[in-house]
N, C-alpha and C positions, 0 to 999 in steps of 0.2 A: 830355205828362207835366208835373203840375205842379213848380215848385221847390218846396219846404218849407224852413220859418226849422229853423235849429237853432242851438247855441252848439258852443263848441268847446275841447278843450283837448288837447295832444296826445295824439295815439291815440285819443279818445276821441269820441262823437255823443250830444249828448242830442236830447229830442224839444221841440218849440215848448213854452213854457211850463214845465217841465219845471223846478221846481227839485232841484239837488242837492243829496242827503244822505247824509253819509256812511257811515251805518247807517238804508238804505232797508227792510232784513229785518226786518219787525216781527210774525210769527208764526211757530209751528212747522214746522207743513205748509203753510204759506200759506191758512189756513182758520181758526185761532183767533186773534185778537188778543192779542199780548202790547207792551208799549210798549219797544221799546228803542233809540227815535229819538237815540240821545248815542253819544258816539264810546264805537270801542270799548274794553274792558275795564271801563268804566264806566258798564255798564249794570244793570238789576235784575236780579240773577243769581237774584234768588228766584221772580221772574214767571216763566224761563225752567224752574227747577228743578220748580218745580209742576206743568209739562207734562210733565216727564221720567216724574215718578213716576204722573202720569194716564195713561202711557203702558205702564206694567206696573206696577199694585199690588203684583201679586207679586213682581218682584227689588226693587222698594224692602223689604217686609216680609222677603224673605231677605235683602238687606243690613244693614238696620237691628240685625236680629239676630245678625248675624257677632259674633265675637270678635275675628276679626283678621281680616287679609287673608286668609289660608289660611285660614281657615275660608269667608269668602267668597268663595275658588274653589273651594271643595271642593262647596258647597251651588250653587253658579251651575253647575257640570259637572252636576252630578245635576237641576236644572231643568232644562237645555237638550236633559240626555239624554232627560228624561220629556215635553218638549215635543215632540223628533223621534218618539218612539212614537207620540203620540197623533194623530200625522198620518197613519198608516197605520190607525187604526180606522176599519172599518165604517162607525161611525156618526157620525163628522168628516164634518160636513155643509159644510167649505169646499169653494170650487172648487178643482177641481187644477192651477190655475195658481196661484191663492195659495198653496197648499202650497208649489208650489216658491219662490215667496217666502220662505216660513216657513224651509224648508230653507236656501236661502243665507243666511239671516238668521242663522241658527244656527253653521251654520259658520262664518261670520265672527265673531261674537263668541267662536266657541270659542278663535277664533286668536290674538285678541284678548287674552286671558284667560288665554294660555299663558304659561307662566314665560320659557319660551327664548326668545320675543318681546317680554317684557320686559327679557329681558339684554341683547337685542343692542342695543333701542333706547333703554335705559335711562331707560324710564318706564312706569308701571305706571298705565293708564286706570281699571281697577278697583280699583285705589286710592284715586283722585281720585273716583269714581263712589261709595264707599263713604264716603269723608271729605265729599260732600253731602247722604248721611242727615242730620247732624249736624243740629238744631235750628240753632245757631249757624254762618253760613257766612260770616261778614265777613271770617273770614282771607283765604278764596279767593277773594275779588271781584276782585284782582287778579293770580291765578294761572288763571284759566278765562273759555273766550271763548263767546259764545253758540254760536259755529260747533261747539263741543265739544260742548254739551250736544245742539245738535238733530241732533248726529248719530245720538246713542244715543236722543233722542226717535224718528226713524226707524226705527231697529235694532231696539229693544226692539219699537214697532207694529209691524215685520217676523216678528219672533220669534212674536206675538201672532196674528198672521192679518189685522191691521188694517190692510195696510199703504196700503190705500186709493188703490192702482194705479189700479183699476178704478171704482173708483166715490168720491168724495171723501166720504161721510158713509155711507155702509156696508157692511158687509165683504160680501167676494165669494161668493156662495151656488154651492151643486150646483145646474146648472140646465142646458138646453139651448135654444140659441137658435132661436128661430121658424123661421129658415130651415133649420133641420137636422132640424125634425117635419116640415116638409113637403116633396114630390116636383114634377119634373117642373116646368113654367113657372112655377109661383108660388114652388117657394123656388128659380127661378132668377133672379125677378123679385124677392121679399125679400132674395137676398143682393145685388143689383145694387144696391138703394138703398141699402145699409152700402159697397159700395164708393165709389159717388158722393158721398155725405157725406164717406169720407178723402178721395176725391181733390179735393172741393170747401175741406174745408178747406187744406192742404196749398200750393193755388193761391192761395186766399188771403194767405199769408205771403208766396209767393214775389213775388207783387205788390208786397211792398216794397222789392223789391232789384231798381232798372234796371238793366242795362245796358247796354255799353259800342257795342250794335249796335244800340241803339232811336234811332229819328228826334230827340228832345230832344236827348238828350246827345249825336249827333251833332254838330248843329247849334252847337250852344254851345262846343264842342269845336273847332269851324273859328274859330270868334273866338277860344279859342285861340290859335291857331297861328297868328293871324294877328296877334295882338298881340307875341309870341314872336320871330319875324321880324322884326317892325317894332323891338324891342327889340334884335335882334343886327345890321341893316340887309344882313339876308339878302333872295333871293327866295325866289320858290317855289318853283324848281327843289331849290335848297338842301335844302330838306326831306324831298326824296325821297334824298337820296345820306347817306349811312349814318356817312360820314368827317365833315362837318361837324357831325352831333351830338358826335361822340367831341371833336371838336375845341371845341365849345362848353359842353361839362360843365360844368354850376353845379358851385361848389364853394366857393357862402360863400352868404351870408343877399342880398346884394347885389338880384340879378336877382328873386329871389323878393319880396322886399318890395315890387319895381316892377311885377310882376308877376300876383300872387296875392292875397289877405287873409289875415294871419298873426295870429295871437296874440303875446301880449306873451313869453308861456312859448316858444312856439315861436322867435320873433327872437331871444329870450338863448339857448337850447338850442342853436341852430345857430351863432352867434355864439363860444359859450364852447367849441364842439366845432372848428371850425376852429382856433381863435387855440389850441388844444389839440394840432393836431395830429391829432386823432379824424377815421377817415375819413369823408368826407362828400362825395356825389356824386349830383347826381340827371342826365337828359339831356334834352334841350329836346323829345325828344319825352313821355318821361314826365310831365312839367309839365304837358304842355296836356291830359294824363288829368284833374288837379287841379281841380275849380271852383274857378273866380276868388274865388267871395266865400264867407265860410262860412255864409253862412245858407243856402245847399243842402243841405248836407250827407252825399250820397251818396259822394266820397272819402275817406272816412276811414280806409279801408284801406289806400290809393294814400299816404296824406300818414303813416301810420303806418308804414310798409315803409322810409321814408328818411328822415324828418324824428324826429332820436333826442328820446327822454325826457330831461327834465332829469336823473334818478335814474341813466341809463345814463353820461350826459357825467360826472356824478360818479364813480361803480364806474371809469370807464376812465380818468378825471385822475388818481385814487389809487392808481391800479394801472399806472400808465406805463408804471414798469421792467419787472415781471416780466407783462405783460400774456399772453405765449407759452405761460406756463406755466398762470396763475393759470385762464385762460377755456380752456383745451383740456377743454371737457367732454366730448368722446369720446374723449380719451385718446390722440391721435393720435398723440402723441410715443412712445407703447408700443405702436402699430399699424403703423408704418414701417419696414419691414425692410429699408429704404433708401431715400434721400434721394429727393422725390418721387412715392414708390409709399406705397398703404397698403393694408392688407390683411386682413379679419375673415373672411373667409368661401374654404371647399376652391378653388370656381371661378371667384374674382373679385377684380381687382385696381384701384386706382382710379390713376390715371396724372394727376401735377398740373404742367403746362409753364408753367402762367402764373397770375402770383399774383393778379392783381388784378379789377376788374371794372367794366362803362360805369357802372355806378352802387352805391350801396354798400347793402344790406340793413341797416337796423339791430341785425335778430334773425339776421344768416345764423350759421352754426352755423361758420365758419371766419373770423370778424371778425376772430380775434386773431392771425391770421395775415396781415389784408393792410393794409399801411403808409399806403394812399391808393388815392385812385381813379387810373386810369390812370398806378399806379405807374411811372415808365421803369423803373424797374429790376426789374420785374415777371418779364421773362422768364427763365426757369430756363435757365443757361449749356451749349453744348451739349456738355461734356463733364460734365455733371450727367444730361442725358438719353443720352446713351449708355451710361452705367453703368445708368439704369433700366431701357434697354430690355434691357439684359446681363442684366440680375436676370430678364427676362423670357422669355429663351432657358433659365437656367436653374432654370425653375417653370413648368414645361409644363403643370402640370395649369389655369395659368389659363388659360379661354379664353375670356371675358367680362371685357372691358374696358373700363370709366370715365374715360374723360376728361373731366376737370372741372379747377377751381382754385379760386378765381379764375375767367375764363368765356372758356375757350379761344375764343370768338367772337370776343371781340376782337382776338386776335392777327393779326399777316397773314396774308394769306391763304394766302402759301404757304408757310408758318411751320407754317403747319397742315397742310396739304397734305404736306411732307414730313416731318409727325409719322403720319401718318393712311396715307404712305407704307413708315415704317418699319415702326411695327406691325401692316399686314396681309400685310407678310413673313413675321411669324410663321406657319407653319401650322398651329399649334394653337389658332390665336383665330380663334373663328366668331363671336365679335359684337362690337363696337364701338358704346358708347352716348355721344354725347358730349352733356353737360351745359351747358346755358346756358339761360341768362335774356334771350338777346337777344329771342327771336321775342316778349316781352313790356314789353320797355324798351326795346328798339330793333330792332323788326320789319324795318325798313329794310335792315338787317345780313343778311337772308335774300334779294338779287336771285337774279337767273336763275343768273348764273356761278357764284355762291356756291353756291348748290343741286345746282348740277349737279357741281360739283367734291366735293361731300363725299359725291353720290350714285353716285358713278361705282367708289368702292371698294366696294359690293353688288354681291354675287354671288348673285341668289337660290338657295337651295340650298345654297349654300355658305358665305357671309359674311352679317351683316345689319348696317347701319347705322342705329341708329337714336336720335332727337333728343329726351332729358329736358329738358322746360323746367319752370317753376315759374309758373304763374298763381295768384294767392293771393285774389283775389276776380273775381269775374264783372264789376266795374267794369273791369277791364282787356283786357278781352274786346271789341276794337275790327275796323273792316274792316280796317284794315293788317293788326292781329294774325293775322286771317281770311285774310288774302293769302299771307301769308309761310306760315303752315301749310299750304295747299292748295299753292303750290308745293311744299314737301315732302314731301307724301303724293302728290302727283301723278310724284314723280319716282322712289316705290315705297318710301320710309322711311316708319316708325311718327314719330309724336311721343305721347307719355307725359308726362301732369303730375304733379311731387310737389307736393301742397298742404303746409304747414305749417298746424295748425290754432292759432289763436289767437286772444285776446276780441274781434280783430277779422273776426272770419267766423264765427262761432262762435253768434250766433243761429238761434233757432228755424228752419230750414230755409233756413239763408244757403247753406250747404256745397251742398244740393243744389242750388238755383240754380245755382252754380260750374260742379257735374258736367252739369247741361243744357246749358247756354251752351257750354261746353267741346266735348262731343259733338257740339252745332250746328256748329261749326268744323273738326271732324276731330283733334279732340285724345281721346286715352282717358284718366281717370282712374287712375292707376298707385298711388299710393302717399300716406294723409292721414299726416303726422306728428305725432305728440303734442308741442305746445310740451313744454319740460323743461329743468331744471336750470341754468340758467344766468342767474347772481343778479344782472348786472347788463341782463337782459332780461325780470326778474320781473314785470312790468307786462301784459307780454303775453299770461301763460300762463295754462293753461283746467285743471281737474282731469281727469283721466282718467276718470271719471264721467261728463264732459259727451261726449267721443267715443264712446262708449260709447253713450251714450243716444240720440247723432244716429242711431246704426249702425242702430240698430233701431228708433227713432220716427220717423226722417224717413227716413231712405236706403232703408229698408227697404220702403218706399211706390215706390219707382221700380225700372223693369223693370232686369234683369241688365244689362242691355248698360250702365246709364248708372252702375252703382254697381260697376265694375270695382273701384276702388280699394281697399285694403288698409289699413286702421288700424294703426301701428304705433310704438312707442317704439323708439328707437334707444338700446342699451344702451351704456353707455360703454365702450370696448376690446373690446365681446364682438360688437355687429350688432342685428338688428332683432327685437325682440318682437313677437309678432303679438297684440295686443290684445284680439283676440274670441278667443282662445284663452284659458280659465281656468286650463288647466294651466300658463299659462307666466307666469301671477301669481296672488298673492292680496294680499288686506293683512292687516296684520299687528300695525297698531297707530294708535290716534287721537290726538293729540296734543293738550295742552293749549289750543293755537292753532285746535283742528280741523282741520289736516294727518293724512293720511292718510300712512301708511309703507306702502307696495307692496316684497314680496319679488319682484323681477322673476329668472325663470330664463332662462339662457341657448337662443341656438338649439339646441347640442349637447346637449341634455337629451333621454336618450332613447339618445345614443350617446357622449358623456364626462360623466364627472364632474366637469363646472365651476362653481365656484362661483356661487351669484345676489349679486345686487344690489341693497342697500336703497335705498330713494328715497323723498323726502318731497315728497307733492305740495302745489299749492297748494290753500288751505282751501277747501271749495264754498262755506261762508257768504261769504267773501271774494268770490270769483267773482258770485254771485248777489247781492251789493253793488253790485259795479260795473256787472250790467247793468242794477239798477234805477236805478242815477244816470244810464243811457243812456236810460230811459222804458221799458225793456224790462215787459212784464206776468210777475210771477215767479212767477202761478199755471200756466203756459206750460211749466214748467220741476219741478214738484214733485215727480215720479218721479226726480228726478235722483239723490238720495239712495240709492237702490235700486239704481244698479248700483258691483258692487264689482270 
C-alpha cells in the first residue's frame, strides 16, 4: 500500500495538492456553476437566487404576487395541494419513485410553511423566501447563507419532479427496466451486470480506507512501537502487560512532539488544554495506531478522537466553572434517580462506578463529567454504590444493565469482579453489558484472566454478559484489537460496537468499511450515533441528512448480517430516536444559516404523551464545505439534499 502526502490540521485530511477553500460549494446541485468562492455571507446572493427561481417559476410568480405573507401561504398551500393531486393522474408520466420524491418534497415544505412551526422557532423561511422576490436584495446579503437558498433550490426541484436523484440532467420517466421485459437466464444475466456495477463501484471507495489488519500499516506500526519503547526505555515484554500503558498515559504535548509530526494548531491545542486543566489522555498503545509523519494521512480519525480542537479548548477555558451543567447535553442531571444510576427507558439502567477513562475522547458525550485521565479519585465511594445497588433491589422491573462511566476496564480487577458480583445477585437482571473502550485503546486490558473472570457470571439461558465497545473508524481495527475480541467471543460473550458518526468517518462509504472490518473480527455493528448538540464539539458533526443517505446509498448495498446497526439520535432526557423511522421526526424549519430544525418525538409516542424536541442541526452546505476542503468529489454526495 502506498503512503499518500496530505496536509493536516486538526480533525481534518486534505488530499496531495489539494488547496483549501473555505467556500469549495460553487453550484446548486453540483451541476450548474454558480461563483461563490469568498467567505461566507459574502457571496453573490443574486447568482444563487437565480437558481432558486429556475428551480420553480411557478412559486416565484406565486410569490412575487403575494400581498403579504398570508397571502403567500394561503396561495403556496393551494399549489402544493394541486401539485400532490396531480401525482395521482393517469396521465403523470413520472416514475413512481420520483413521485414519492415529489410527495416528501411536499410535505416538508408544507411544515415548513406552517404558522405553529414558525412560532416555535421563531422564524418565518417563507418570509425570507418572499422578501427575495424583491428586485432589490442588498438588505439580505447579510441575513441569508447560500446553504439557505440551495436548500429550497432542492425542495422546490423536489416539489417539481426534477429532483434529479436518478438521472443528473433529466427527470425520471414511466419506464421498465430491460431486465424486468425479460425471463429466465437473460434477465438473470441483465440484472447480474446492474448488480456488479454497484458492487464494483462501492469497492472502489472502499479501497480508500486501509486498515488496521493490512500488511503496510502493520508493518509501520511495529516502528511504532518500537520507537515508543525506546522513548519510555521499556521492553518488549512491557508492551504486552496492560498496567504499564495505564502507568505511561501521555498526558501533555511532551512525548507526542518526540514522537509523532504535529501541527503547529495541534502543539498549542494540547498545550493550552493541559496547562487548562482540559482532560487529556492518550496511551502508548493508541499512539503507535498514529502515523509518525502527516503526509500519510490515513489517521485522521485516530488523532481526531483525542487530540482537541483549538475551538473546544476554548468552549471549556470559558466554561470551567459551570462546565457540569453547561455540556450535560443528555440531560443527565434529570435522568438520575440516584447518584450513579441513570435511567430513560421501562428495562434499563445504566450503572456508573468509575468516572474516568485510559484515555480521553474529545467528542465523548460524558466529558463534562470526568476531571482527568486516570482520575484517582475516579472511583465512586463504596457507600455511594451500595445505595445504587439499593435503588436497584427496589426497581425490579430493570433487568438490563449498563455498566459504563468512565470505562469500568480500567478499574481493578476485582473492583470489578465484586461490582459484577453484586449485581448478578439480583435475580431480576438477566443481562449485564459492560461498556468500554479498552478492546480498542488498550486491547491488552482483555488477557486470559480478565476474560475469564467477566465470563464466568454467564449463565447461558439465564444471564448474558455481554461487551459494548466503541470502534470509530476501521484504522483502529488491529490484530491485538482481533485478539482480545476473539478471546471474548470465544469464552461465549457477544461484543457490540457503538459508532459515533462524524465528519471523520462519515465519507462516501467510510462507515461501511468500519462494519466489514468489524464483522472480520467478530464484533456486530449495534448501534451508529448521530453526532449532536454539543457546541463545543461542533466541528465534528455531520447533518442528519448525511446518515440517512449512508443508510440507504451505501449500507444498504451490504448483506444483513454486516449492517446490523441501528442509526439513532439520542434525545436529551427522553433515549434513542430511531432515524429511519419518519414517524419519529420530521423538520420543520430552515434557517437562515441553512440549519435545519428537526421536531424529534420521543420513544414513548404511541404509548405517552411526551413532549418532542426541537433541534437544530448542522447546515449540509457547511458539511459539504468541509469535505471539499478534505478533496472530497461533492458530486458523490448530491442526493444528500433529499433526505429529510
Amino acid at each position: 500500500m502506498e503512503k499518500k502526502a496530505s496536509s493536516r490540521k486538526t480533525g481534518t485530511m486534505e488530499k496531495p495538492g489539494k488547496k483549501v477553500l473555505h467556500t469549495r460549494i460553487i453550484d446548486d446541485v453540483f451541476t450548474d456553476a454558480v461563483d461563490a468562492v469568498k467567505p461566507r455571507f459574502h457571496v453573490n446572493i443574486d447568482a444563487y437566487v437565480d437558481r432558486l427561481w429556475e428551480a420553480s417559476p411557478k412559486i416565484y410568480e406565486l410569490l412575487k404576487n403575494s400581498k403579504d405573507l398570508e397571502d403567500a401561504r394561503i396561495k403556496m398551500y393551494e399549489f402544493l395541494e394541486k401539485a400532490e393531486r396531480r401525482i395521482f393522474d393517469v396521465d403523470n408520466d413520472l416514475h413512481i419513485l420520483e413521485k414519492s420524491t415529489v410527495r416528501e418534497a411536499i410535505r416538508v415544505m408544507k411544515s415548513i410553511i406552517g404558522p405553529v412551526n414558525e412560532y416555535r422557532t421563531e422564524f418565518s423561511a417563507l418570509e425570507l423566501l418572499l422578501k427575495l422576490t424583491d428586485p432589490d436584495k442588498s438588505n439580505l446579503q447579510e441575513q441569508v447563507s447560500p446553504g439557505f437558498i440551495l436548500e429550497f433550490i432542492n425542495l422546490f426541484r423536489g416539489i417539481e419532479g426534477r429532483s434529479n436523484i436518478y438521472f443528473e440532467s433529466k427527470q425520471a420517466k414511466k419506464g421498465i427496466p430491460d431486465f424486468l421485459q425479460m425471463s429466465g437466464r437473460a434477465a438473470s444475466e441483465a440484472r447480474t451486470n446492474i448488480l456488479n456495477e454497484l458492487s464494483s463501484n462501492m469497492y472502489k471507495y472502499l479501497r480508500k480506507y486501509p486498515g488496521g489488519l493490512e500488511e503496510d500499516v502493520i508493518t509501520w506500526r511495529k516502528a511504532n512501537k518500537k520507537r515508543i519503547l525506546k522513548y519510555f526505555n521499556a521492553e518488549e515484554k512491557d508492551w504486552d502487560d496492560y498496567q504499564w500503558h495505564l502507568k505511561n498515559v501521555i498526558k501533555d504535548s511532551a512525548p507526542l512532539i518526540e514522537l509523532i509530526e504535529l501541527t503547529e494548531e495541534q502543539k498549542e491545542a494540547i498545550t493550552r488544554a493541559t496547562k487548562n486543566k482540559i482532560p487529556f489522555g492518550i496511551t502508548p498503545y493508541y499512539l503507535s495506531l498514529m502515523d509518525s509523519k502527516l503526509n500519510i494521512g490515513y489517521d485522521h480519525a485516530i488523532r481526531a478522537q483525542v487530540i482537541p480542537p483549538p475551538d473546544y479548548v476554548d468552549t471549556l477555558i470559558e466554561s470551567k466553572e459551570n462546565r457540569g451543567i453547561q455540556f450535560d447535553f443528555m440531560g443527565e442531571h434529570d435522568t438520575s434517580p440516584i447518584d450513579l444510576m441513570t435511567r430513560r427507558y421501562p428495562g434499563i439502567a445504566i450503572l456508573k462506578p468509575y468516572n474516568t477513562c485510559a484515555q480521553i475522547c474529545v467528542y465523548c458525550q460524558r466529558n463534562w463529567e470526568i476531571d482527568e485521565v486516570l482520575d484517582p479519585k475516579a472511583m465512586a465511594r463504596k457507600e455511594e454504590i451500595k445505595r445504587a445497588l439499593q435503588w436497584m433491589d427496589d426497581n425490579p422491573a430493570v433487568g438490563d444493565v449498563l455498566i459504563t462511566g468512565g470505562d469500568p476496564c480500567v478499574m481493578n480487577t476485582q473492583t470489578l469482579k465484586s461490582i459484577l458480583e453484586q449485581v448478578t445477585a439480583k435475580k431480576h437482571v438477566y443481562r449485564i453489558r459492560i461498556g468500554s473502550r479498552t478492546p480498542v485503546v488498550l486491547p491488552q486490558r482483555w488477557n486470559q484472566e480478565f476474560v475469564d473472570m467477566i465470563a464466568s457470571f454467564q449463565i447461558p439461558g439465564k444471564r448474558q454478559i455481554s461487551i459494548i465497545t466503541h470502534f470509530e473508524h476501521n484504522y483502529e481495527i488491529t490484530p491485538e484489537a482481533m485478539q482480545a475480541v476473539q478471546r471474548i467471543r470465544k469464552a461465549g460473550m457477544m461484543v457490540y460496537n457503538q459508532e459515533v458518526f462524524t465528519v471523520e468517518n462519515s465519507r462516501r462509504f467510510e462507515t461501511v468499511k468500519l462494519r466489514l472490518d468489524l464483522k472480520s473480527i467478530g464484533v456486530d455493528p449495534y448501534y451508529t450515533f448521530n453526532m449532536k448538540g454539543k457546541e463545543e464539539t461542533k466541528r465534528y458533526m455531520v447533518p442528519i441528512a448525511r446518515i440517512l443517505q449512508e443508510r440507504k446509498e451505501e449500507a444498504r448495498l451490504l448483506p444483513g448480517l454486516d449492517r446490523t446497526d441501528e442509526p439513532v439520535f439520542n434525545v436529551p432526557k427522553l433515549g434513542k430516536n430511531q432515524l429511519m423511522a419518519w414517524q419519529d421526526h420530521r423538520l420543520v424549519m430552515i434557517l437562515p444559516n441553512g440549519a435545519r430544525v428537526y421536531e424529534f418525538h420521543p420513544w414513548e409516542k404511541n404509548i405517552q404523551p411526551v413532549p418532542p424536541y426541537n433541534y437544530i442541526d448542522v447546515p449540509i452546505y457547511d458539511y459539504l464545505e468541509e469535505l471539499a476542503a478534505r478533496g472530497e468529489n461533492i458530486r458523490d454526495y448530491r442526493n444528500i439534499w433529499f433526505y429529510y
